[in-house]
N, C-alpha and C positions, 0 to 999 in steps of 0.2 A: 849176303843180306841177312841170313841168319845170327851169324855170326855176329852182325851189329844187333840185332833184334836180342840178342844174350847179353852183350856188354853194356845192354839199355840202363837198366839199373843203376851200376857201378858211373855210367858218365853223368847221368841224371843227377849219383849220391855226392859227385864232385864238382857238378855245378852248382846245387845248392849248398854245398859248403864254401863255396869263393863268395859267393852271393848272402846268404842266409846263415853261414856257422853250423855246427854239429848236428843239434839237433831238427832243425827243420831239415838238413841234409839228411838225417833220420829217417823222419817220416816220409821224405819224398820217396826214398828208396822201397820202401816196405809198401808202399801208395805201386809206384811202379812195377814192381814184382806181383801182386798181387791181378794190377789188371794184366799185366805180359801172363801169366800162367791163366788167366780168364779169355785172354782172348786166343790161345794158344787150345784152350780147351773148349770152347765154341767152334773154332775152326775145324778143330781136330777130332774132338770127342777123345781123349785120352792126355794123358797126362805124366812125363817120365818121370823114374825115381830121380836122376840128378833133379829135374824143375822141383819134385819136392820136398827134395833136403836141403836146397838153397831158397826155395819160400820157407818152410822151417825157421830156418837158422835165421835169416832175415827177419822174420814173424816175432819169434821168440825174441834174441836178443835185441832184436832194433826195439820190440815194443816195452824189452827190460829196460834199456837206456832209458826210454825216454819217461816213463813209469817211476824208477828211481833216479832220474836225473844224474847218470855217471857215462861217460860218455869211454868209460875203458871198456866197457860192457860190448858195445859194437864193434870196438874192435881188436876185439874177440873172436869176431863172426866169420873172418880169411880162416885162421885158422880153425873153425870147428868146422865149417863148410869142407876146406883139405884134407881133414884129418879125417871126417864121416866119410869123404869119398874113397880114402886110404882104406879103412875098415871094409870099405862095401866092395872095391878092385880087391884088396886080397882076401875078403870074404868069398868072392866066387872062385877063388881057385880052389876052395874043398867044399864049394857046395855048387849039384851038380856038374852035369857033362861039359859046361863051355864057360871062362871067363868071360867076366863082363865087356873085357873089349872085344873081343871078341864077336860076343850078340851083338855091337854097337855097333862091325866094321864089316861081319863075315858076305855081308849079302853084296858086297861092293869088291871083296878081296878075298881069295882062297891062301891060306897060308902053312903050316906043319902047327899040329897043336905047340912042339918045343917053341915055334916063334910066337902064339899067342899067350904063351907061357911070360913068355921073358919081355915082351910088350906090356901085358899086364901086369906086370910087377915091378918094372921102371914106370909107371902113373904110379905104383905107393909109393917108391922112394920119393917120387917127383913131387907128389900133396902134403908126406910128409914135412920135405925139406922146403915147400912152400909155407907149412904151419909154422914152421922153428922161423923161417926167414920173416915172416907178419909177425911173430912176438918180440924178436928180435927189434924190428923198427918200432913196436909198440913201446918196446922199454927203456929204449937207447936213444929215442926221437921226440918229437914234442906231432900235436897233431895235425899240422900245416903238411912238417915232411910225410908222415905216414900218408893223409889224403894225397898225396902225388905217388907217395910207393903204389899205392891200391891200384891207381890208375894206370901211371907208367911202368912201374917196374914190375908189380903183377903183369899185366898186359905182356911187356916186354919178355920175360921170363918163361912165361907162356908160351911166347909167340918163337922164342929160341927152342924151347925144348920139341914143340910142333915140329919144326923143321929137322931136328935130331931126328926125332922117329921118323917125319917124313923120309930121310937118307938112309935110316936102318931098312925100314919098309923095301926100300927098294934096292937094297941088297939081296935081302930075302927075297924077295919076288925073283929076281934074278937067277938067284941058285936055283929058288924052285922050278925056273920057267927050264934051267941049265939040267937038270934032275930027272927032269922027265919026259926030255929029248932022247 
C-alpha cells in the first residue's frame, strides 16, 4: 500500500496528461505531492528527506514550467530528483557512522558494514544511470513517449533493479547467517 501511496503522483501526473496535456498534468502532480506529504505529516508528525527532495524538485521545477510555460523544465525533474538522491546515498558514505541504506533498512536486516557499503553505492550508480536514462528519452523522444517512459519504464526499471538487490540481500544474508554458525 505504501508503495502505491509513493507512485501516487507520477500515476496522477499520467493521467492528467492522457486527459488534460502537460501542463494541467503539471499542476496535478505538484497539487498531489503536496497533500500526500501533508497528509503523511498529519499522520506521522515527521517528514523524510527522500519525501522532501521529491516535493522540492516537484515544487520548484513543476512550478518553473508552468510559470515560464516550458514544459522541458519538468522533465528535468526524473533526473534531478535521481541525481540529488545519488549525491545524498554517496554523501553518507563519508558522512557519519552509517549509510543512508542502511539507516533506511538496519532495523529490519543486520548485515557486514562491507555489504551496506556496496548496497549503497549500487542506488548511486542506479539514480545516476536513471538521470542519463530520463535525459536520454527527454532528448531522443517527443513527450507522449517520455510520459509512458516515467511511468512504465521508470516503474519497470525500478521494479528490476528492487529484485537484483532483493537476490544480492539474500546472498548476504546467507553467508552471514553461514559465518556465524
Amino acid at each position: 500500500m505504501k508503495l502505491l501511496f509513493d507512485f501516487l503522483p507520477i500515476v496522477a501526473f499520467f493521467i492528467a496528461y492522457k486527459f488534460a496535456g502537460i501542463y494541467i498534468a503539471t499542476g496535478v502532480a505538484i497539487a498531489i505531492s503536496l497533500l500526500q506529504v501533508g497528509i503523511h505529516w498529519f499522520k506521522y508528525r515527521q517528514i523524510s528527506s527522500l519525501q522532501l527532495i521529491s516535493l522540492g524538485s516537484i515544487v520548484i521545477l513543476g512550478g518553473a514550467t508552468l510559470l515560464l510555460h516550458d514544459e522541458l523544465i519538468i522533465k528535468w525533474k526524473p533526473t534531478v530528483l535521481y541525481w540529488s538522491l545519488a549525491a545524498v546515498f554517496l554523501g553518507s558514505q563519508f558522512l557519519g557512522p552509517k549509510t543512508f541504506i542502511q539507516r533506511l533498512m538496519e532495523s529490519n536486516i543486520s548485515l557486514p558494514k562491507t555489504t551496506w557499503t556496496n548496497l549503497n553505492l549500487s542506488w548511486v550508480v542506479f539514480f545516476i544511470a536513471m538521470g542519463i536514462a530520463n535525459l536520454f528519452v527527454v532528448y531522443h523522444f517527443n513527450t507522449d513517449t517520455w510520459v509512458n517512459f516515467k511511468l512504465f519504464g521508470i516503474l519497470g526499471l525500478t521494479l528490476l533493479f528492487v529484485i537484483g538487490q532483493a537476490i544480492y540481500l539474500g546472498t548476504q544474508i546467507k553467508q552471514t547467517e553461514q559465518s556465524q554458525q
